[in-house]
N, C-alpha and C positions, 0 to 999 in steps of 0.2 A: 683573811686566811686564804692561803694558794692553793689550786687544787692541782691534780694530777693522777693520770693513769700510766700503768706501766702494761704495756702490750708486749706483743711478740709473737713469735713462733715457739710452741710447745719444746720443749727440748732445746729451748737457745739459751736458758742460764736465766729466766725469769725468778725461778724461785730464790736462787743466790744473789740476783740483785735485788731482790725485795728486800729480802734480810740485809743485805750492804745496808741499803741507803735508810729501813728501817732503825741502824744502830747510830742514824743521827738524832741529837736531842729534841730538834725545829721538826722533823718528819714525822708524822705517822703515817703507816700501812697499815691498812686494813689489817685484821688477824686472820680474815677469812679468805685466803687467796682462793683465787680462782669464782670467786662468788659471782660474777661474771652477772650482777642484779642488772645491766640494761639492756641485755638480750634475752632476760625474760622474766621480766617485771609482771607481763602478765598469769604465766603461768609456771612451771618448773619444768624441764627437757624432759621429754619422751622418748629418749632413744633405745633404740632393740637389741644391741651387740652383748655379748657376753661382758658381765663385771661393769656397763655403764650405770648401771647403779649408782657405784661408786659417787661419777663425776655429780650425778644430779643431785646426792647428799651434799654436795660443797657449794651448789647453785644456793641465791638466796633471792627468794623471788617476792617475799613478801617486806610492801614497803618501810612498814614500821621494823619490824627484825634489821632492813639496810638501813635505816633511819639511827638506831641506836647502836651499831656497830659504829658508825661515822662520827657519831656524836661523842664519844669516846676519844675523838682527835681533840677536840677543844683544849684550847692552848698551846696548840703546836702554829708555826709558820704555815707548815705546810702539809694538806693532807690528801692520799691517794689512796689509792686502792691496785690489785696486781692480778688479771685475769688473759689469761694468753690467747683466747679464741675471739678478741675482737678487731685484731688486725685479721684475721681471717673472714670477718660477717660485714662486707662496706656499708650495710645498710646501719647501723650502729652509731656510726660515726656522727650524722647529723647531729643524734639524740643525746650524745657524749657531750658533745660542744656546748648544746644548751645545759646539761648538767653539769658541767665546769667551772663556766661562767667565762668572760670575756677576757681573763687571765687565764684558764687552763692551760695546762699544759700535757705534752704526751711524748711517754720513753719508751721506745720500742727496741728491743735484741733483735738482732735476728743473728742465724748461724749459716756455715758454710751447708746450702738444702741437702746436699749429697751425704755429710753426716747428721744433720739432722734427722732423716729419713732412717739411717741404720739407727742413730737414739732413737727416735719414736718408736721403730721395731721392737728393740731393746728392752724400751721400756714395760711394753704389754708381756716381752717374753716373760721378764722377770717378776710379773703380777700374774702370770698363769692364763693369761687373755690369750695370747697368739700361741697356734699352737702349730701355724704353717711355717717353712723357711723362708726368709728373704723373700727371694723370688718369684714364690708364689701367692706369697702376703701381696705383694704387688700387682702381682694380673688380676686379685680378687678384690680391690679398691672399689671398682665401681659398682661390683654388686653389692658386698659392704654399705655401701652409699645409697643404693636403692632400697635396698631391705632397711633403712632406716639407725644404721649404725652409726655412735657418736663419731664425730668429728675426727679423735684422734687416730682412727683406721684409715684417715684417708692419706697417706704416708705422701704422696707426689702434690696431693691438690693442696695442703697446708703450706708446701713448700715453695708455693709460685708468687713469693713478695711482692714481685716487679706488677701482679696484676692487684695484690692488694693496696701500695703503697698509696696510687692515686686520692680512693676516698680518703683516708688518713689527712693528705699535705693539701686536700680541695677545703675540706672542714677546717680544720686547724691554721694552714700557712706553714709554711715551713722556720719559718722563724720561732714554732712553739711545738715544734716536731725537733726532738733529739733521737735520734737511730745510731746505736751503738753494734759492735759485731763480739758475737760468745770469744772470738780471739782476743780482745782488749779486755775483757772480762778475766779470762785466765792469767795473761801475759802482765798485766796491771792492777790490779783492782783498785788498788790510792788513790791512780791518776782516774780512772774513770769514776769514781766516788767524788773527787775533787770539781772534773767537770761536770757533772751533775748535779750535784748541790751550788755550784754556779747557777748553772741555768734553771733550777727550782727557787733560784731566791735566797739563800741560804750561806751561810759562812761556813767554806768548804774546809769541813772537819776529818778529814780520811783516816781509817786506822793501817796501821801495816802488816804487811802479811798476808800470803793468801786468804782469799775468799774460801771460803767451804764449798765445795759438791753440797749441793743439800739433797737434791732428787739424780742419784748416777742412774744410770740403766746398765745390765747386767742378767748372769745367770745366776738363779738363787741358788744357794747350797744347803740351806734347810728351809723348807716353804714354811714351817711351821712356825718356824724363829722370824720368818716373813711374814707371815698371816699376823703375828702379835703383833707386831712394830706397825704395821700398815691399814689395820683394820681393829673398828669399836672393840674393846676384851673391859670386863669388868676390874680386873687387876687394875688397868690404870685409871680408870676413872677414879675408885679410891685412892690411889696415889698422889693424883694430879693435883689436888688442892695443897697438899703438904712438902710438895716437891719443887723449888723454883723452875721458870716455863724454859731459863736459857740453858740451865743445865740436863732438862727435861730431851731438849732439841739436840744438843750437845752430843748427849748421849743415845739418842735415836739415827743419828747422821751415822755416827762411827760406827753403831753397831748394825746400822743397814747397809755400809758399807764393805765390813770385813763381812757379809753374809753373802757378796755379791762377786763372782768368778768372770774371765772374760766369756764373752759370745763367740760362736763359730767367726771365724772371718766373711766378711763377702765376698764370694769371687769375683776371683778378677775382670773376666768378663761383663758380668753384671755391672761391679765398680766403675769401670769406664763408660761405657752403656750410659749410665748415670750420668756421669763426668759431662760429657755431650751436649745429653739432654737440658741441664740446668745450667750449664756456660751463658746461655742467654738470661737466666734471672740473674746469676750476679752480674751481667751485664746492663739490665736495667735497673738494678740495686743503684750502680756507681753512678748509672748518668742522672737518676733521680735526688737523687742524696747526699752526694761527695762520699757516702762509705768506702774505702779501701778493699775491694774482691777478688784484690788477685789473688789471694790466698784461697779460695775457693775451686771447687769443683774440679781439684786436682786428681791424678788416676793412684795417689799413694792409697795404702791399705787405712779404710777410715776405721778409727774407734767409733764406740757405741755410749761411751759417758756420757 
């Protein structure tokens, strides 16, 4: 059996490729995205930010709970797991490599940092988390980060690939490191389903047709019609048994999506600002990796999907 993790950067289209490459018959994904079990196998995250709660309910730190989720693959070719914070922790990476085995493999997104940065925004806007604008979300990072706040607040430091890539391709090789960009993700999903189940081993089965958004970021238009869909309610727990889980997802996606309005723009200042700043990560993206960045870190008006 082939193992594999899917990394990334938060906001680069992890959750949609999980579900892709999950909808082949030879693959299993974990069901517990984000369980992120080898960064804290010892114990479960302690972070202080408002709503990090959240993330540390989806952490799964105890062996036997990761032991029987995985176990669950049996019979498939190939089995992974999809947690986006361990191309951000290089110390991980060692630990990965022996929990892989000497076939593992590792898919990582990454996105243009500059809209990633407005998604990450985005994202907390629209969970009631961030309640500063842009710009100020930004100068408040590093206290954010001293006061002990999850990962996801750190909007610029998640965003600097080129300093994470190394541990990743020193552990691994580059020959078992595939780095894909959230633009082939959108613009293709077939082809990028197709070359991925290559490189897992697999007989590339691609379906047609857009990929789903599965997590956009956005302005909510009713929190309340948010709060249900995104947070524990007893309604569905009753439901959940009686209900199949794809149409269950189906219907969470669409209805999280018409609930969600665009965000203020960024100004343009700022915008470029940015643009500047991260020219040199997609510049060491492309000489690290062969990724294609020139689409990147341009001064157009970014969305927040």
């Amino acid at each position: 059996m082939g193992a594999f993790v899917l990394g990334g950067a938060a906001k680069s289209g992890t959750s949609t490729l999980a579900d892709l490459l999950g909808r082949h018959p030879d693959i299993h994904v974990c069901p517990r995205k984000e369980a992120h079990h080898h960064l804290f196998r010892s114990a479960p995250p302690t972070f202080r930010g408002p709503g990090d709660d959240t993330f540390a309910r989806m952490v799964v730190s105890d062996p036997q709970e990761w032991a029987d989720l995985m176990a669950a693959g049996a019979g498939h070719a190939v089995v992974g797991e999809a947690s986006v914070y361990y191309l951000y922790r290089p110390e991980v990476w060692p630990q990965l490599r022996e929990a892989l085995g000497p076939d593992g493999r590792v898919v990582l997104i990454l996105r243009d940092p500059v809209a990633r940065i407005v998604s990450a925004w985005g994202h907390l806007v629209r969970d009631g988390r961030e309640e500063l604008p842009i710009g100020e979300a930004l100068d408040a990072e590093a206290d954010r980060a001293a006061a002990g706040w999850e990962w996801c607040w750190r909007y610029r430091d998640v965003s600097r690939y080129d300093e994470q890539l190394p541990a990743v391709l020193d552990a691994f090789g580059p020959d078992r490191v595939f780095v894909a960009d959230f633009a082939e993700l959108r613009r293709d999903p077939a082809d990028l389903a197709s070359r991925l189940h290559r490189f897992l081993g697999v007989d590339p089965r691609p379906e047609g047709g857009p990929a789903p958004v599965v997590n956009p970021s956005g302005a909510v238009r009713s929190r309340a019609l948010h709060r249900f869909l995104t947070q524990p309610h007893p309604v569905k727990d009753v439901l959940r048994p009686f209900v199949p889980d794809r149409l269950v997802q189906a219907t969470y996606r669409r209805t999280l999506a018409r609930n969600l309005a665009p965000l203020p723009p960024v100004p343009d200042d700022l915008r470029a600002a940015l643009a500047d700043e991260f020219r040199q990560v997609a510049d060491g993206v492309a000489s690290r990796t062969g990724l294609d960045t020139t689409g990147w870190c341009r001064t157009e008006r970014v969305a927040a999907g």
